[in-house]
C-alpha positions in Angstrom: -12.6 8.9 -26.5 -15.3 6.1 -25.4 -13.3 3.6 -24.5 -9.2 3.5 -23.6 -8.7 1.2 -26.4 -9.4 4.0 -28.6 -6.2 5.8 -27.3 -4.6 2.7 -29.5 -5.1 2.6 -33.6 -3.8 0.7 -36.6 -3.4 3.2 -39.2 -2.2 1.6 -42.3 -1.6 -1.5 -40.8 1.2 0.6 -38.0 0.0 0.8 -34.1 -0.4 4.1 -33.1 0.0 4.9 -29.5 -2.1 8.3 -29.9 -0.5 9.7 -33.0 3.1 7.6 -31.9 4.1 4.6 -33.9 4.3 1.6 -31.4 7.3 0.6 -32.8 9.0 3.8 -32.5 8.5 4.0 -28.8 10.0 0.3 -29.0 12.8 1.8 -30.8 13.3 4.1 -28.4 12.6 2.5 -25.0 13.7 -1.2 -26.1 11.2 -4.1 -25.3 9.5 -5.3 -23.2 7.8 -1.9 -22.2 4.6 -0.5 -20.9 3.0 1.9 -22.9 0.0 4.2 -21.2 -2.3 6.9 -23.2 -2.9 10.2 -20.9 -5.9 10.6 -22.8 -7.3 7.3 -22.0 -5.9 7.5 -18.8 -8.3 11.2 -18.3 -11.2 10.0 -20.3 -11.6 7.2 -18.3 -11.6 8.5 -15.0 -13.5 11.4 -15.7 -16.6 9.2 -17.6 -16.4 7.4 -13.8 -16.4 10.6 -11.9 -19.7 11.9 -13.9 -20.5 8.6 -12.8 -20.5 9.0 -9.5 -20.9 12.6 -9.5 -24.5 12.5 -8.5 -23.6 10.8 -4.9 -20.8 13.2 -4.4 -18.0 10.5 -4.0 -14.9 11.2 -3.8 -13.0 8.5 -6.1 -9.8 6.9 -5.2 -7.0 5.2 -7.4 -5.8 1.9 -6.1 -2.1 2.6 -5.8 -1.4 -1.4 -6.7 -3.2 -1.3 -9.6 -0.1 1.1 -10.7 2.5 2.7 -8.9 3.8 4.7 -12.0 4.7 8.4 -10.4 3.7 9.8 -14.0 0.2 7.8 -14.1 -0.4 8.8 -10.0 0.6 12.5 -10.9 -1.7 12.6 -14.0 -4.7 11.2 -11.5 -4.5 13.6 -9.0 -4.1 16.4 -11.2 -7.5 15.2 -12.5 -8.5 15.5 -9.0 -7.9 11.8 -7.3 -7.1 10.4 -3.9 -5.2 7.5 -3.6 -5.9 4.4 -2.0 -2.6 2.4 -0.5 -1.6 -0.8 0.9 1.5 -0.2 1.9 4.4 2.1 3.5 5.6 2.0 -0.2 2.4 2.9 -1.7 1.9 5.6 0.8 5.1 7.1 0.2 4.8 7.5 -3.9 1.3 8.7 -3.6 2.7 11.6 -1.3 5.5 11.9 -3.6 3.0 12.2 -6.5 2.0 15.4 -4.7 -1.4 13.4 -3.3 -2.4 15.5 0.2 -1.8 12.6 2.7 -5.8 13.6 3.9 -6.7 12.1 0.6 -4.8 8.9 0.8 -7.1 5.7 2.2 -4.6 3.5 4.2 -6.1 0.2 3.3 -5.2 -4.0 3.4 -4.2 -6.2 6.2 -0.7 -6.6 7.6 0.2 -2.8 8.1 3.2 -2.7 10.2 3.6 -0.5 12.9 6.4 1.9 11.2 3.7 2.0 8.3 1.0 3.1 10.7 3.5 6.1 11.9 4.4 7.2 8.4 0.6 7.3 7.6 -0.2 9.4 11.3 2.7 11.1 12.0 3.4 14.2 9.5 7.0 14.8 11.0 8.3 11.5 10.0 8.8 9.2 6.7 10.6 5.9 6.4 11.6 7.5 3.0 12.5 10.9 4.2 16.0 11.1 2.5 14.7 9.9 -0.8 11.6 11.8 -0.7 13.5 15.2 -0.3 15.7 14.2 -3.1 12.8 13.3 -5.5 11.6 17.0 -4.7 9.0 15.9 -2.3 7.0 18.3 -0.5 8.1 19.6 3.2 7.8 16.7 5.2 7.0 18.5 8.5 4.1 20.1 6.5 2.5 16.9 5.3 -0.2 15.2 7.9 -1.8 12.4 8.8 -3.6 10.0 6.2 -7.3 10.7 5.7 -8.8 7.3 6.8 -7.6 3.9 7.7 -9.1 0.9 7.2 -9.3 -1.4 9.9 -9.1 -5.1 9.2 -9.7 -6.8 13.0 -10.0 -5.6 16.3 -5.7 -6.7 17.1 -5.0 -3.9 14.1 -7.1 -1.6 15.7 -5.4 -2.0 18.9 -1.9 -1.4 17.7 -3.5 1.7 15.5 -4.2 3.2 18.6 -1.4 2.3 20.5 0.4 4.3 17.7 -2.0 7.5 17.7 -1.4 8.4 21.2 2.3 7.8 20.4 1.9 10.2 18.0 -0.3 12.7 19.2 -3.0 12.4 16.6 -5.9 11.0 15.9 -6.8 8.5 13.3 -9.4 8.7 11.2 -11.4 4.8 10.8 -13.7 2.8 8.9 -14.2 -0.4 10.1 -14.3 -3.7 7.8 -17.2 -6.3 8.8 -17.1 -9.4 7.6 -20.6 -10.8 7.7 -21.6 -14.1 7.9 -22.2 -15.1 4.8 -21.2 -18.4 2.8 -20.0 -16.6 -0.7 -19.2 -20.1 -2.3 -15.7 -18.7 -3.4 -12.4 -20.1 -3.2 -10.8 -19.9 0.4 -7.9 -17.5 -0.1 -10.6 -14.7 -2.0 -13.2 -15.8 0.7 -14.0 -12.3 2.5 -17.1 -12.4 4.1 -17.6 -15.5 6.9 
């Protein structure tokens, strides 16, 4: 497959989802509703991982691009670490069976009860449903791999929450630069 448009074919003037008629999975599932190739879905990420490949990144799916538990599962069985925004996010990446040290805890705002689900291995805001989706051993699961640290306050109440803990988090630190990028104010990152 070269591109994930290929996934999707007219074939005597029917939509093909793969080798599915369109309009039988509209049959079946009623409309509106999202339909995703696996194959695209693989091809894709694995043309950008051969991509990469030669730096020796490690490539991580932005959870808010799609929190679908079938499309998280298929990405980390091709080998994916997730990158989350949220105590939400967090939660259905672990339930997609994503090691927490391979989750990114990303974006601004993180709460403190966030910021112990992503250190603290023994505790999950979403403990009860996570057991009941078939979840992994909570005790068993970690801390996050790496947080990314927004400003200096966040940092602060990061660490504040580590010692609570008992662990210690992993960082990157964002730097905005000053630089003018001529953008409109709300997408404005670097100033």
């Amino acid at each position: 497959m070269n591109h994930p448009f290929d996934a999707f074919t007219y074939r005597d003037g029917v939509l093909h989802a793969g080798d599915v008629p369109v309009a039988g999975i509209a049959e079946a599932a009623g409309t509106p509703t999202f339909v995703y190739s696996a194959d695209a879905i693989r091809s894709s990420y694995r043309r950008i991982e051969r991509a990469f490949a030669p730096l020796g990144a490690k490539l991580h799916y932005a959870v808010k691009a799609s929190s679908n538990l079938n499309i998280l599962r298929l990405l980390r069985e091709e080998g994916a670490g997730m990158d989350v925004v949220s105590g939400g996010e967090l939660e259905r990446a672990w339930l997609a069976g994503v090691p927490m040290d391979e989750i990114v805890f990303a974006g601004v705002g993180k709460t403190r009860t966030e910021q112990k689900a992503a250190l603290d291995g023994r505790w999950s805001p979403l403990k009860d449903a996570a057991e009941r989706l078939g979840g992994e051993n909570i005790e068993d699961r970690g801390p996050v791999g790496l947080f990314n640290v927004e400003s200096e306050s966040e940092l602060e109440v990061l660490a504040e929450v580590a010692a609570e803990v008992g662990v210690v988090a992993r960082v990157c630190i964002r730097v905005n630069p000053d630089v003018d990028a001529r953008t409109h104010e709300y997408t404005t990152t670097g100033k």
